[in-house]
N, C-alpha and C positions, 0 to 999 in steps of 0.2 A: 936719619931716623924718621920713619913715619908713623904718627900715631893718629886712629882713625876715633873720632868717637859716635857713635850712630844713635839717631832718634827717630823713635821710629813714628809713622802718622799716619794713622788709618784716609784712606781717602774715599768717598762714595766715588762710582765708576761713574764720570762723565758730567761729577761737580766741580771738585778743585784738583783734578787732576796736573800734577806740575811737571812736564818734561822733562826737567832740568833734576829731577831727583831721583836717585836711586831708587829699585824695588819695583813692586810689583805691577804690570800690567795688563791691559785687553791687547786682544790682537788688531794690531794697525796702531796702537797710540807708540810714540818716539822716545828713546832717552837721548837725550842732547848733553853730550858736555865738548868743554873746550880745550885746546892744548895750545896753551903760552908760548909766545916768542919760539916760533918753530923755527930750527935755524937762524936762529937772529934777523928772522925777516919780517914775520906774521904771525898771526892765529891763526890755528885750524878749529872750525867747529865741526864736529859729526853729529850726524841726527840719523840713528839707528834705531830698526822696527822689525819686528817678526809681524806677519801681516795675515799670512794663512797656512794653510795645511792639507794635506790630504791623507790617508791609511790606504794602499794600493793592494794590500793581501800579502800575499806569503810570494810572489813571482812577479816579475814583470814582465815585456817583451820590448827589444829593438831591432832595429834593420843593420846590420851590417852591411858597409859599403865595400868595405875588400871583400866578403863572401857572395854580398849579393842576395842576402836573403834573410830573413827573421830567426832570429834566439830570444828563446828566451833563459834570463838569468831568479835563479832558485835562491831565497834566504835562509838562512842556517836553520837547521834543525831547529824547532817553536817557536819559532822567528816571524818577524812580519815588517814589512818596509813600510816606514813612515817620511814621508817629506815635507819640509817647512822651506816657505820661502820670506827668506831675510830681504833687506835693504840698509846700505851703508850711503849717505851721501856726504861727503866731505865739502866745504867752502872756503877757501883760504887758500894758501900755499900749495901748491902741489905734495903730497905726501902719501909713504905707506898706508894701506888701507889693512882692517882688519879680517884675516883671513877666517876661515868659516871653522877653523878647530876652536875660537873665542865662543862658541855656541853649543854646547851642551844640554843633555837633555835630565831631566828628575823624574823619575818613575815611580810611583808609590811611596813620593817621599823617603825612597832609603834605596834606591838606586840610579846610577849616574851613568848614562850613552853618552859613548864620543861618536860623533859622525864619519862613517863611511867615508872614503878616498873618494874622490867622483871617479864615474864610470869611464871607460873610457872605449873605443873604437877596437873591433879585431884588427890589427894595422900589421903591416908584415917588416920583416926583420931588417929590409933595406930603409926605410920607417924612418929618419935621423932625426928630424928636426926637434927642436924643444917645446915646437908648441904641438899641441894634441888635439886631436878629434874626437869629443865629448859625444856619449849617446844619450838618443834623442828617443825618454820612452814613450812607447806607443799608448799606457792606460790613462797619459795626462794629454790626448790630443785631444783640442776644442775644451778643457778643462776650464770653469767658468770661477773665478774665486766669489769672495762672501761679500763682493762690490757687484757682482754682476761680468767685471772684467773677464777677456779671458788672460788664465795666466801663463805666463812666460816659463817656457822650458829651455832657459838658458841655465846655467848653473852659477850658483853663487861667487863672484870672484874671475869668474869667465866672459869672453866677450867674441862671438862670433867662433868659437872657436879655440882661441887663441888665451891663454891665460894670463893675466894682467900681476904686474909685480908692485906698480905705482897706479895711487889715482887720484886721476888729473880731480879740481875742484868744479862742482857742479851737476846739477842734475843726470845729464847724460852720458854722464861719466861715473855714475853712482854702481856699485857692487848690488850688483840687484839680481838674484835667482835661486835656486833649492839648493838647500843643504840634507843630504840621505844619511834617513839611520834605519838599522834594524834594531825593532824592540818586541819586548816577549808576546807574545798571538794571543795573551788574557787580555793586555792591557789597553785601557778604552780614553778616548779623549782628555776623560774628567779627570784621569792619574797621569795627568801628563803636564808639565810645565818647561819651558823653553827659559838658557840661565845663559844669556849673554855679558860676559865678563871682562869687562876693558881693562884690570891691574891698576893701576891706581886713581884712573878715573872711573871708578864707581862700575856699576850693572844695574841691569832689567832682568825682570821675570817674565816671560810672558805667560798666560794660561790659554789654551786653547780653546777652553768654553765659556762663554761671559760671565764677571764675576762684578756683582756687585759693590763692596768694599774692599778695595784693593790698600794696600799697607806700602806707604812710601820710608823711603832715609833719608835723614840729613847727617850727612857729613863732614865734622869741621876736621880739618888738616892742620895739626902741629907742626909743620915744617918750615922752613925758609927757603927751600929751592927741592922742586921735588925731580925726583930721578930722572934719564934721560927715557922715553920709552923703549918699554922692548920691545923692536921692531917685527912684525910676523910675517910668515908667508901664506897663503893661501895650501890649502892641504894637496900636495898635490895625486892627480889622477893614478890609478894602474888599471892596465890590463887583470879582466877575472881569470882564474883557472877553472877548465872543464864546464864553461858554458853548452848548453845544451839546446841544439837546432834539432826544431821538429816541422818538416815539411815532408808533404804524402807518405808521410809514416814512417822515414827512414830516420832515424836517431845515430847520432855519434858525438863523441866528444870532440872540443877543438882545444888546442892550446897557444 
């Protein structure tokens, strides 16, 4: 049995900010927590951040490699694509890393996006392998983040390509790229908050636009041995249907 009890502590943005506590964030500050005697070896500690963002519009475009040519992919009806890019870095033990469905969005305070499957390649039906060819869109190229950096269009959970199941400990090994959601075409930075959820080790909020007093938790744990985790997988990829290429004006569907 777990019993959570929570206190909650306003914090000025960028005075006594605590990592290590649940609630509320800036983009780029870390929730850290740790997880005990992981297989009776080590700790793992992770140190997760949503860090920045972009709103890309209502469409994007990519290159297809099997076609050979640019599509562009259309967001549902009043829809509009937003991308957040996380960071997971684990140190300790080798271990599962937290897939990018842990990341959810809050809209107007009384609605909730789960994120988009990542995109994936038009790849053709003799195609076998398990790992997949992620697309690579064209309105985040030379994309500069709110460091100056430019940012990385690898996708969250992915590496080169290739989708990762376990991650290794250390920086270069860290879960680092976009997580895609479609969200309603009103909706502006400022109704927008990022709800990263680890189960019984606590979350972050992050808010996309700087917030001055940000509101932490402290939570004491009633237990004597807490659950085994539940292990996740990264969300994985599909193919769109009826993606739509527009080159010298010739339009057709693909599937």
């Amino acid at each position: 049995m777990l019993i959570l009890i929570s206190l909650s502590v306003p914090v000025h943005a960028g005075d006594r900010f605590n990592p290590s506590l649940s609630g509320e964030r800036n983009l780029g500050q870390e929730y850290t927590w740790t997880i005990q005697n992981v297989s009776g070896l080590s700790d793992v500690c992770y140190n997760t951040s949503v860090y920045d963002y972009k709103i890309i519009g209502s469409q994007y475009m990519y290159y297809s490699i099997e076609w050979g040519q640019w599509f562009t992919e259309q967001a549902d009806t009043g829809k509009k694509y937003l991308i957040v890019w996380a960071r997971t870095e684990s140190n300790g033990t080798s271990w599962y890393g937290w897939g990018g469905d842990r990341f959810t969005l809050w809209v107007w305070g009384n609605t909730t996006i789960v994120p988009d499957p990542v995109p994936l390649q038009d790849l053709p039906i003799k195609y076998q392998s398990e790992h997949y060819l992620t697309r690579v869109i064209a309105e985040l190229q030379n994309r500069t983040g709110t460091d100056g950096e430019l940012l990385t269009r690898e996708w969250y959970g992915w590496k080169d390509g290739n989708e990762l199941d376990r991650q290794e400990p250390g920086p270069s090994a860290a879960y680092d790229g976009m997580i895609l959601y479609q969200i309603p075409a009103e909706a502006q930075p400022d109704d927008i908050r990022v709800l990263g959820w680890f189960g019984y080790y606590g979350y972050g909020i992050w808010y996309l636009t700087e917030q001055e007093e940000l509101i932490q938790v402290v939570n004491t744990q009633a237990v004597e041995q807490k659950p085994i985790i539940q292990l996740d997988r990264i969300i994985r990829g599909k193919k769109s249907i009826g993606t739509i290429t527009r080159r010298a004006g010739n339009e057709r569907n693909v599937r």
